[in-house]
Structures are given as C-alpha cells and as structure tokens.
The first five atom37 places (N, CA, C, CB, O) and aatype in JSON, in Angstrom:
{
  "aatype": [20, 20, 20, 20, 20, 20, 20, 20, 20, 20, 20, 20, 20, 20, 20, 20, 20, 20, 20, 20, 20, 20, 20, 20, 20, 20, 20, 20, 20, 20, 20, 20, 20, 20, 20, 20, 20, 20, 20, 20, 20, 20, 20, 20, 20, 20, 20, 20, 20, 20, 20, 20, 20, 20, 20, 20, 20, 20, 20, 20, 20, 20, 20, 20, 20, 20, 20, 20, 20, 20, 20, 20, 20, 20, 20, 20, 20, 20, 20, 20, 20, 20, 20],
  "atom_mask": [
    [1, 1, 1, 1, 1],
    [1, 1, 1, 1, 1],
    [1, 1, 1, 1, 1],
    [1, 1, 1, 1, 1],
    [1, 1, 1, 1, 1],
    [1, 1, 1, 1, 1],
    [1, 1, 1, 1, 1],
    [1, 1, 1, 1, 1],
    [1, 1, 1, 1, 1],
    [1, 1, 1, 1, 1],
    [1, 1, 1, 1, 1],
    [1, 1, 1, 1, 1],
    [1, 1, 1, 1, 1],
    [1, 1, 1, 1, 1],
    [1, 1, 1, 1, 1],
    [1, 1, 1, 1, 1],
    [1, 1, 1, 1, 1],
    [1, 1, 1, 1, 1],
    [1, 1, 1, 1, 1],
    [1, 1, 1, 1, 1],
    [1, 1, 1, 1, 1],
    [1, 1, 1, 1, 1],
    [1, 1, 1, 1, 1],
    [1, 1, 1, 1, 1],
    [1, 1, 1, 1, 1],
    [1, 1, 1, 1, 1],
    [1, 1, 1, 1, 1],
    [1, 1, 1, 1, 1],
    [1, 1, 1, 1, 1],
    [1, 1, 1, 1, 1],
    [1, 1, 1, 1, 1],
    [1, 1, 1, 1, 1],
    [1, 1, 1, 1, 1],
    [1, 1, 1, 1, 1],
    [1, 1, 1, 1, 1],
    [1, 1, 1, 1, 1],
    [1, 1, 1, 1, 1],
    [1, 1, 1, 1, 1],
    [1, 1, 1, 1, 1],
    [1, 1, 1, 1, 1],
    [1, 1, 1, 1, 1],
    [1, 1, 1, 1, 1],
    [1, 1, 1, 1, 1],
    [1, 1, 1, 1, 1],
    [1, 1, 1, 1, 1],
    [1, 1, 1, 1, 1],
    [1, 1, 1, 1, 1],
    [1, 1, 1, 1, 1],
    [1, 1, 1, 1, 1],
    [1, 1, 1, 1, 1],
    [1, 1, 1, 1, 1],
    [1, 1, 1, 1, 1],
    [1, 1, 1, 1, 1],
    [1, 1, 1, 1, 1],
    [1, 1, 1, 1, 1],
    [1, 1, 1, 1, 1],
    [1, 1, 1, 1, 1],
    [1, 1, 1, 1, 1],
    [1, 1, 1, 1, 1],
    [1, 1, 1, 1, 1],
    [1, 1, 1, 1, 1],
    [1, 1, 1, 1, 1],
    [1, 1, 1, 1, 1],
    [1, 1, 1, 1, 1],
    [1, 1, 1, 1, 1],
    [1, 1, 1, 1, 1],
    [1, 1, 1, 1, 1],
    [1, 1, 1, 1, 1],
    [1, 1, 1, 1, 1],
    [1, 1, 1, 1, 1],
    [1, 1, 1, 1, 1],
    [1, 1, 1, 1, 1],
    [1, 1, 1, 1, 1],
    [1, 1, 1, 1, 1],
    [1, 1, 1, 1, 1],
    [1, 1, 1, 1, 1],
    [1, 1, 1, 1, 1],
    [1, 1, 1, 1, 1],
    [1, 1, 1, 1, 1],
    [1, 1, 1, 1, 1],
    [1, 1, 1, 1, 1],
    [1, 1, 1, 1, 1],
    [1, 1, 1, 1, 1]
  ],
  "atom_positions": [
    [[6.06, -2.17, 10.84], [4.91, -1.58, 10.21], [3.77, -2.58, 10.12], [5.28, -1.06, 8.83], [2.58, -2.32, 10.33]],
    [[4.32, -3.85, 9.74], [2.99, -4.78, 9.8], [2.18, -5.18, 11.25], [3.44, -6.19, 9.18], [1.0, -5.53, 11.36]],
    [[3.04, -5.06, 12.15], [2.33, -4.8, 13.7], [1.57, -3.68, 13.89], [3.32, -4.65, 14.82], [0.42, -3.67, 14.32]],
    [[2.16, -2.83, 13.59], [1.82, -1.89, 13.64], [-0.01, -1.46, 12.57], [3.22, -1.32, 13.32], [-0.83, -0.54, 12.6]],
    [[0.1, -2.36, 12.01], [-1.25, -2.03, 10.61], [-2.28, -3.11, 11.81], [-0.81, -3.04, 8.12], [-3.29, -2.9, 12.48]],
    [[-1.39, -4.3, 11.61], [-2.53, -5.34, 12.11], [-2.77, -5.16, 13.81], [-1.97, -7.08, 11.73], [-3.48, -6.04, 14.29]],
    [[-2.26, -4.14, 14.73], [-2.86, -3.65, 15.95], [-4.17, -2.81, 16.02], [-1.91, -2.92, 16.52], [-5.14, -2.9, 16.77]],
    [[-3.85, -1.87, 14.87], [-5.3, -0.85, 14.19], [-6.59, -2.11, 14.34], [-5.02, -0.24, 11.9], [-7.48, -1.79, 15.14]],
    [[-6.71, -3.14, 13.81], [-7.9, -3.86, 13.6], [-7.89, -5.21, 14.55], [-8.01, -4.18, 12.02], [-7.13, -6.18, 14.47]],
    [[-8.77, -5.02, 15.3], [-9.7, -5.79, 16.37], [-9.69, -7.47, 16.0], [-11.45, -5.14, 16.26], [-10.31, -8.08, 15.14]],
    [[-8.62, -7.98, 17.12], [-8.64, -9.65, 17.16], [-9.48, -10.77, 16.25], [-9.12, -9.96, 18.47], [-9.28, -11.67, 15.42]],
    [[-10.54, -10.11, 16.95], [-11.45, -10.84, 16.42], [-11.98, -10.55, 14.37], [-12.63, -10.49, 17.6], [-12.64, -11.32, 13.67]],
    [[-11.39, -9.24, 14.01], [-11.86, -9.37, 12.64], [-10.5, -9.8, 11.79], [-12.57, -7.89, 12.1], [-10.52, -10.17, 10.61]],
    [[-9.41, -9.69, 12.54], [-8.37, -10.36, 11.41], [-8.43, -11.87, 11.47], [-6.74, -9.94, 11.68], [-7.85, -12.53, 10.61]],
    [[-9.22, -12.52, 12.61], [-9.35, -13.94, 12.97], [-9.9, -14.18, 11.7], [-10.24, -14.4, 14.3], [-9.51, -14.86, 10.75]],
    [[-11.3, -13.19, 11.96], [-12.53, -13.96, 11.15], [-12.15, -13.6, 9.32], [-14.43, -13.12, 11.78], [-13.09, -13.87, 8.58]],
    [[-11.43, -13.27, 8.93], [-10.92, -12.93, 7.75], [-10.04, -13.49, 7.55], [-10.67, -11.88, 7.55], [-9.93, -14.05, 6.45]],
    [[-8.78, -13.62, 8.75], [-7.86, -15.09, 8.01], [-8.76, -16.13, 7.92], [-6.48, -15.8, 8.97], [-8.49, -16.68, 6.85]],
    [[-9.64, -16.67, 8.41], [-10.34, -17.82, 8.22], [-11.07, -18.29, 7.16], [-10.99, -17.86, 8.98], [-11.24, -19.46, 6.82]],
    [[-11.51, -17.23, 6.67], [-12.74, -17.12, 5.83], [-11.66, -17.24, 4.86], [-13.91, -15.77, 5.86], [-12.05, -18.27, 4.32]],
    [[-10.69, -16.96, 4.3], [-9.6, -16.39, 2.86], [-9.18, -17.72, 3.1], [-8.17, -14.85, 2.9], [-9.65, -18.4, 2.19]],
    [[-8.28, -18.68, 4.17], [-7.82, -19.7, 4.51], [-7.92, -20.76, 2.82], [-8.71, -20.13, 5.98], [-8.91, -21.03, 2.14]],
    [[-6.53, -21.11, 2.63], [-7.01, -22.36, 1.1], [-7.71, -21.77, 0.17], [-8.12, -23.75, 1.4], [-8.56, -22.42, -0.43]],
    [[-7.49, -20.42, -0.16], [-8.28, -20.29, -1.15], [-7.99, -18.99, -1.87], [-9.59, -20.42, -0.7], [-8.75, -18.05, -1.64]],
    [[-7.21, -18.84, -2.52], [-6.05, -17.93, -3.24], [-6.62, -16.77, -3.73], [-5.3, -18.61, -4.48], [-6.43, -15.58, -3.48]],
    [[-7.56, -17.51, -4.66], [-8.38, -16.53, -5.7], [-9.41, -15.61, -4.95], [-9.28, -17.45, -6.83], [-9.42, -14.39, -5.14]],
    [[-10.45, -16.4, -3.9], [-11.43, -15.74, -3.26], [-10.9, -15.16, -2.3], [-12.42, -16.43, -2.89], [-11.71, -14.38, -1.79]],
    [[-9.64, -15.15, -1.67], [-9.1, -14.24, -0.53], [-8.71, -13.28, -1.42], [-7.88, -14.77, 0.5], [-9.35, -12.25, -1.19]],
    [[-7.9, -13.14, -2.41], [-7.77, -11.85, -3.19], [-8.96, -10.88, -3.36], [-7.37, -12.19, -4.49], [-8.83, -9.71, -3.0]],
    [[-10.43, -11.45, -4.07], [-11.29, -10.48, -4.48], [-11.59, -10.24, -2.92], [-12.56, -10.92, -5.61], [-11.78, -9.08, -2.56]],
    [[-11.64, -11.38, -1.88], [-12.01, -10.59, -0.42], [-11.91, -9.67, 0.08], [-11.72, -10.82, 0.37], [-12.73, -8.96, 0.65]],
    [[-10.66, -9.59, -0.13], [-9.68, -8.5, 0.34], [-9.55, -6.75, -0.26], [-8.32, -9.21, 0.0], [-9.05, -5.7, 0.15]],
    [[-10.41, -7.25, -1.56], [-10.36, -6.12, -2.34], [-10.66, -4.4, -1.55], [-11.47, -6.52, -3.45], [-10.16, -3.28, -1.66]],
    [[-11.33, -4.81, -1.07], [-12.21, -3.61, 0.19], [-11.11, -3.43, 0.67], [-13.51, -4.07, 1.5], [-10.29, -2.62, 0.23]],
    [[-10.9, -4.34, 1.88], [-9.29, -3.75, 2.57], [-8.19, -3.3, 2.04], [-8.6, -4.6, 3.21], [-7.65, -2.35, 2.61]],
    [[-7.79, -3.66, 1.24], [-6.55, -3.11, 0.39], [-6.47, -1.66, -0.18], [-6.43, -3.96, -0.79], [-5.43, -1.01, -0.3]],
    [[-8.07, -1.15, -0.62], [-8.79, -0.43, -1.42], [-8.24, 0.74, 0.05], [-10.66, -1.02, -1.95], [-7.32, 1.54, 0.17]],
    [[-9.13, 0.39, 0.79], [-8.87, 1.24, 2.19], [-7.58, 1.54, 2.26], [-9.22, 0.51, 3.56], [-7.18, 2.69, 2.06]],
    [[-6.74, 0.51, 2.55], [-5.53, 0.72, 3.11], [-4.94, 1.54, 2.14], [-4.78, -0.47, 3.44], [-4.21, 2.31, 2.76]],
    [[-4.88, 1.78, 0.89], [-4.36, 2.35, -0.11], [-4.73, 3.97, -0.32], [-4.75, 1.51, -1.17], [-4.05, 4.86, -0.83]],
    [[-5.5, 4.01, 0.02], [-6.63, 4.93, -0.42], [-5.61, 6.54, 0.13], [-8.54, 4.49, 0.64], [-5.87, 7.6, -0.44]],
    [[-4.65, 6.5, 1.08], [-4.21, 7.87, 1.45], [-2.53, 7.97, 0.82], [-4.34, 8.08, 3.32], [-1.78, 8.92, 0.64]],
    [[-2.4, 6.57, 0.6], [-0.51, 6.5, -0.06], [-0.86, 5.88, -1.6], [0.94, 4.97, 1.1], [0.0, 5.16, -2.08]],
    [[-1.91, 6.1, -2.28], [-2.02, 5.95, -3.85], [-1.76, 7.29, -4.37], [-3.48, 5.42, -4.38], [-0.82, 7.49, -5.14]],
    [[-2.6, 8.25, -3.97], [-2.18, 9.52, -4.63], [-0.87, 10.17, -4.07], [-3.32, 10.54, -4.49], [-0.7, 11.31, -4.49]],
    [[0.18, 9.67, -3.15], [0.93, 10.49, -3.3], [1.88, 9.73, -4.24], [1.36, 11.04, -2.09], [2.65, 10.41, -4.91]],
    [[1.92, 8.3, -4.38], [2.99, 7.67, -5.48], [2.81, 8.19, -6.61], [2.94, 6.21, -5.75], [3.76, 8.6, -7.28]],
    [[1.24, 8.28, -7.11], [0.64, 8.95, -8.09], [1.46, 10.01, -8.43], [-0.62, 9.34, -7.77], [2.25, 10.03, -9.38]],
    [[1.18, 11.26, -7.29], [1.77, 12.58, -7.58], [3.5, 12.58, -7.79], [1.34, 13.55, -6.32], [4.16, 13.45, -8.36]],
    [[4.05, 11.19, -7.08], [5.4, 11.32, -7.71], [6.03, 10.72, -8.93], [6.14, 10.99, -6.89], [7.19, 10.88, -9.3]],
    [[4.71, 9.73, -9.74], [5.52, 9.7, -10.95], [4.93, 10.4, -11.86], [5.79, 8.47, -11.45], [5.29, 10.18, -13.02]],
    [[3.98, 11.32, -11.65], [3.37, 12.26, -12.45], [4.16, 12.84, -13.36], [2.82, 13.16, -11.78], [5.07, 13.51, -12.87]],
    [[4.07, 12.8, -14.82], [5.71, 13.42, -15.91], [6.44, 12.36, -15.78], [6.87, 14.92, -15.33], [7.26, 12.22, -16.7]],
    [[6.44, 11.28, -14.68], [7.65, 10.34, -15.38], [7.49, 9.72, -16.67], [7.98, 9.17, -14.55], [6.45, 9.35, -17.23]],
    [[9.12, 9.66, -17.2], [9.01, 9.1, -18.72], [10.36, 8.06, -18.14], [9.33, 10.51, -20.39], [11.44, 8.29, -17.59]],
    [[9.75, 7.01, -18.53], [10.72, 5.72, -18.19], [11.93, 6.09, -19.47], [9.74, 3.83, -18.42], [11.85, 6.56, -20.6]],
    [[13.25, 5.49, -18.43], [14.2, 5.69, -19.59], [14.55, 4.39, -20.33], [15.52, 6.34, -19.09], [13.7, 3.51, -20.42]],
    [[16.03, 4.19, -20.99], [16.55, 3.16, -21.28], [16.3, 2.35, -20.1], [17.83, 3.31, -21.7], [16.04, 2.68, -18.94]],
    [[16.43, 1.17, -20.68], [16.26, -0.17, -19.46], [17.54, -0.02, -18.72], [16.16, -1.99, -20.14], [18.43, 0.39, -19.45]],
    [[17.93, -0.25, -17.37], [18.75, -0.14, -16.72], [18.89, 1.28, -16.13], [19.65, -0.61, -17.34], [19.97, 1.73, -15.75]],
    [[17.91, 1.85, -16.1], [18.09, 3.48, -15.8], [17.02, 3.93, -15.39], [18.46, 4.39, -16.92], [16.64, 4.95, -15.97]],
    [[16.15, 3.4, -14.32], [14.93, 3.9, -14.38], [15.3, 3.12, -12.7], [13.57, 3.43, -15.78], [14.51, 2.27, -12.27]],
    [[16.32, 3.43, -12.02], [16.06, 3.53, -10.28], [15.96, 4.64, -9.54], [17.06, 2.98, -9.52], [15.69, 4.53, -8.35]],
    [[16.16, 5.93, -10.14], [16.03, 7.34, -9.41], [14.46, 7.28, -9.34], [16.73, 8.83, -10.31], [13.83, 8.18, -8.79]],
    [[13.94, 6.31, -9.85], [11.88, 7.09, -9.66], [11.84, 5.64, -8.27], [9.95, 6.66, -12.05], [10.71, 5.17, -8.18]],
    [[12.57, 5.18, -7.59], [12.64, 4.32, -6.2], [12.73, 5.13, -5.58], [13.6, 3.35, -5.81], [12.04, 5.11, -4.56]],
    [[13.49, 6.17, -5.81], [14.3, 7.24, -4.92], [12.61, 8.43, -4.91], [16.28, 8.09, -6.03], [11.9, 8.89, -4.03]],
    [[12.63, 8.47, -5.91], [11.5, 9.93, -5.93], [10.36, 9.54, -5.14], [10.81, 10.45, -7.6], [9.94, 10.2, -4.2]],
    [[9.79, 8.27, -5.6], [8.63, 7.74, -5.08], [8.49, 7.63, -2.97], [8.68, 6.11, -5.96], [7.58, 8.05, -2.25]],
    [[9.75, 6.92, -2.59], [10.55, 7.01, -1.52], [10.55, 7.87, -0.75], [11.49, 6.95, -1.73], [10.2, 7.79, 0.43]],
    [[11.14, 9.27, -1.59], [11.28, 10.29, -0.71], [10.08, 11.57, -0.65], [12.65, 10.79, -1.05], [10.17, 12.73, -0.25]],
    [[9.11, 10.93, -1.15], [7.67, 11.57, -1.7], [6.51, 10.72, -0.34], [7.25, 10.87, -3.89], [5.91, 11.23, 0.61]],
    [[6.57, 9.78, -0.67], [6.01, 8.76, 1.06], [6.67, 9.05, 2.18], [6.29, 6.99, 1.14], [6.08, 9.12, 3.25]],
    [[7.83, 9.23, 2.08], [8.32, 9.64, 3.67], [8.02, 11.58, 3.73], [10.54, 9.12, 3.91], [8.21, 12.12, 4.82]],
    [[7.79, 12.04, 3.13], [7.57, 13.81, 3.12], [5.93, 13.75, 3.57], [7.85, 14.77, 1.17], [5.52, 14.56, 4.4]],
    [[5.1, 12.81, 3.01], [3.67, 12.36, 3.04], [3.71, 11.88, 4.51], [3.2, 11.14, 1.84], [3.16, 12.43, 5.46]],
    [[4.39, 10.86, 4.52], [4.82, 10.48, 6.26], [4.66, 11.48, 7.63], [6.47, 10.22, 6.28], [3.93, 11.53, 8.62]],
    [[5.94, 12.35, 7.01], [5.98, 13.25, 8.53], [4.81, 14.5, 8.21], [7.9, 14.12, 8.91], [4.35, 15.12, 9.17]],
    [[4.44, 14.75, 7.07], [3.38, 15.49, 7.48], [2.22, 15.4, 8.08], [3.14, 15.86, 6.83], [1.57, 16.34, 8.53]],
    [[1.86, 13.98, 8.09], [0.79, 13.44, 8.99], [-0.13, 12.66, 7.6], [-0.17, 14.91, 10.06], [-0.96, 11.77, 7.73]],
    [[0.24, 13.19, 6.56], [-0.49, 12.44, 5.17], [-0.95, 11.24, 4.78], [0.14, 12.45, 4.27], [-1.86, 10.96, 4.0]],
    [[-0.17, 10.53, 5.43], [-0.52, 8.87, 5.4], [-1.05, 8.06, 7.33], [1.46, 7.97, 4.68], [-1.49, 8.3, 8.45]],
    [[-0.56, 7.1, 6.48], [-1.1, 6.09, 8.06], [-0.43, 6.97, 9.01], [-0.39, 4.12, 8.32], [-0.49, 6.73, 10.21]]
  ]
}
C-alpha cells in the first residue's frame, strides 16, 4: 500500500518534500498537514461512521471496534469509496 500511495505522486514532489521536512520533526509535521488532510479526507468519515454509538467498555474489552472499524474500510474498499 505504501508503493502503491507513493507511485500516485510525481518523483520529483516526494523528492522535494522529503528534503524540505529532512532534520526537522516539528516543521515536517505542520508540513505535512495538507497532505495527510488529503490523504484522509475519503477514509475519515467512514471510521467516523463506524464508531458512531460506540460506547467504550471495561478496559480489556474494547477489540471488537478493530474488528468493526476493519470491516467498515474494507466494505468502503471494494465499493470504490476510498483510495
């Protein structure tokens, strides 16, 4: 999948963006903010829509919303919904 993301965008702009972020933790984060924002932007609302009503349980009991979330992105998946 990460080949797959970083083939979408052109040699030359992941160059010039690793470079620019290069040593510098804090300012590659807010850099990045845009891209991430993008990349997010079609698989936020469906995680959204799957914990929508969730109510966290006791501690130790709260791995079926891995499962919901999971099988809510892959349904988003083959419908063409996401990347």
């Amino acid at each position: 999948m990460f080949g797959k993301g970083v083939s979408k965008v052109p040699t030359g702009t992941w160059r010039t963006k690793t470079a620019q972020k290069a040593g510098n933790w804090s300012g590659a984060a807010a850099a990045a903010k845009g891209d991430f924002q993008s990349g997010l932007s079609k698989t936020a609302p469906v995680i959204d829509g799957a914990l929508s009503g969730y109510n966290r349980g006791p501690k130790g009991t709260n791995y079926g919303i891995i499962q919901k979330v999971g099988d809510a992105l892959m349904a988003a998946k083959k419908a063409g919904q996401t990347r």
